[in-house]
C-alpha positions in Angstrom: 54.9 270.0 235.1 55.3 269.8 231.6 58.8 269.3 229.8 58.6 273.1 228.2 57.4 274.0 231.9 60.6 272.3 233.1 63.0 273.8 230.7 61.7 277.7 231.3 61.6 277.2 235.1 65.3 275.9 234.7 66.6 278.4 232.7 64.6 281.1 234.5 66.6 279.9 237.7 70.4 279.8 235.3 69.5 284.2 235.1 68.8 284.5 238.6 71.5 282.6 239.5 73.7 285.2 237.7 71.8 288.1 238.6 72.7 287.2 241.6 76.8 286.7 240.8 76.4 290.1 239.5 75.0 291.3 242.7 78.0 290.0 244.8 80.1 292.0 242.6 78.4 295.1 243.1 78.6 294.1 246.6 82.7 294.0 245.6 83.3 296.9 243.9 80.4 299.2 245.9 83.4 301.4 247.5 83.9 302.2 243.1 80.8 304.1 242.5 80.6 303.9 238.4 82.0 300.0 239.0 79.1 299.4 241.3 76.5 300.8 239.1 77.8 298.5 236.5 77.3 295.5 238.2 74.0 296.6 239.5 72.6 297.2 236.3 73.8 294.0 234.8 71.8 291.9 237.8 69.1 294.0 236.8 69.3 292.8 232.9 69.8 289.3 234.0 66.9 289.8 236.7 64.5 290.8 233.4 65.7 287.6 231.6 64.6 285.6 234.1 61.3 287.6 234.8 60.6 287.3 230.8 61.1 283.8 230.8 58.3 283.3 233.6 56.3 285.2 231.5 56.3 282.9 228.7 56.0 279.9 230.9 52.4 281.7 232.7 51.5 282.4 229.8 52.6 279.0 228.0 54.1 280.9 225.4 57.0 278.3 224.6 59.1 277.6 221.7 58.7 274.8 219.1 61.3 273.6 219.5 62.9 273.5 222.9 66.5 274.1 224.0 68.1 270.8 225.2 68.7 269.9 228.6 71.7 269.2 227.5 71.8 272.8 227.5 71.1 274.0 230.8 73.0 271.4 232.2 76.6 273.2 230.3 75.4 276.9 232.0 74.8 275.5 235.1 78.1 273.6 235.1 79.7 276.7 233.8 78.1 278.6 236.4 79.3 276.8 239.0 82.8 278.5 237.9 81.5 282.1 237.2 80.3 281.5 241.2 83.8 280.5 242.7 85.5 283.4 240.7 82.9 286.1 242.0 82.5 284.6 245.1 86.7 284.6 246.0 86.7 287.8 248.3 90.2 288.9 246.2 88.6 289.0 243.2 90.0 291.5 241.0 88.0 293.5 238.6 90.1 291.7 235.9 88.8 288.4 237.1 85.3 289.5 237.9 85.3 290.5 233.8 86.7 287.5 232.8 84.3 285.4 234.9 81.5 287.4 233.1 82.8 287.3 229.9 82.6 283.7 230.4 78.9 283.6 230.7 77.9 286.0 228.4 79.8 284.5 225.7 78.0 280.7 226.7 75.1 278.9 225.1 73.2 281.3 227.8 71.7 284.1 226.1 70.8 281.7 222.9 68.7 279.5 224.9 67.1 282.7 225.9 66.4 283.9 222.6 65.1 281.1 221.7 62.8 280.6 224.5 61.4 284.7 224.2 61.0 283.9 220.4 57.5 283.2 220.6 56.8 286.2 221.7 57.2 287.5 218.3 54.3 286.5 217.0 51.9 287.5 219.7 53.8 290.2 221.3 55.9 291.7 218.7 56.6 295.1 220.6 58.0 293.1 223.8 59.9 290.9 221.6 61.8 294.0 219.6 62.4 295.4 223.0 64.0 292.3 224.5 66.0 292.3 221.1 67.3 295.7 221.6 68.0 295.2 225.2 69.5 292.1 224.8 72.0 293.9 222.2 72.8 296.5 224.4 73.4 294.4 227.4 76.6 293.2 225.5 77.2 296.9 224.6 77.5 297.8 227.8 80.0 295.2 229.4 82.0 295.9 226.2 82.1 299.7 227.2 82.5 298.5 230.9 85.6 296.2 230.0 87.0 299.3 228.2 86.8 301.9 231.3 87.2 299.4 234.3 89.6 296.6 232.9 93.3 296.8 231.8 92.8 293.6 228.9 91.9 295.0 225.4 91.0 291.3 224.4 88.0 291.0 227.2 86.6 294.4 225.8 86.9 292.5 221.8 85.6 289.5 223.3 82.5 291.4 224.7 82.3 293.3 221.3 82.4 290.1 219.1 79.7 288.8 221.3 77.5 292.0 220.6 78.7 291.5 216.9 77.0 288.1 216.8 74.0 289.1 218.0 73.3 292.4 215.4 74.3 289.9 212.9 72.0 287.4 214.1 69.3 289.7 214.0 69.9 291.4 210.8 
């Protein structure tokens, strides 16, 4: 396995590690309809990260210049406490927000723009979409935060997130 092999099937692992955080707190909140949806549908984003990331590594589609494994190694650490916050069987919907808030807002969804980049050149209609969807992922926990949590900062956290990434693209 090559060192770009290495680094997608590591980060391609990081989103289905979430996706499946995200699953235990639909699992949580399932007696909440709307709440359960949420959660469903952010596995299901983190699910296509990962799926897009195998992609590129089948197709050997990789970046110039790789993320560091320096990296992967921060997500997974912080992972590790995104996993013992959804995991507690109290958690709150306060805390399962926070603990999400703390991933989205990591060096996560970077390394994965960088790694789908390539994808620009020879796939340019994928690419946009994983753009826009990517954009509106942060959209939505924003608007989540706002309906299901009681913290105005987590929903301006989640919104300076999304900021970031229109500006980044712009």
């Amino acid at each position: 396995m090559t060192k770009a092999d290495a680094i997608y099937a590591k980060f391609e692992a990081l989103e289905e590690q979430l996706a499946h955080c995200y699953f235990l707190l639909n699992e949580r909140f399932i007696t909440s309809p709307p709440l359960g949806k949420f959660w469903a549908e952010a596995a299901l984003d983190e699910l296509q990260h990962s799926s897009i990331l195998r992609y590129c590594r089948e197709h050997k589609l990789f970046a110039e210049a790789l993320v560091d494994e320096g990296t992967a190694d921060r997500v997974d650490e912080l992972l590790d406490t995104v996993k013992s916050i959804v995991e507690d069987p109290n958690v709150t919907v306060d805390d399962a927000f926070y603990a999400s808030l703390l991933i989205e807002s990591s060096e996560l969804d970077d390394a994965y723009d960088k790694l789908t980049r390539p994808l620009a050149n020879d796939h340019p209609l994928l690419y946009n979409a994983i753009q826009a969807t990517l954009r509106m992922h942060h959209d939505r926990f924003a608007d989540g935060a706002a309906e299901f949590t009681s913290g105005r900062a987590d929903v301006e956290a989640f919104r300076g997130v999304g900021h970031a990434e229109k500006h980044a693209a712009s």
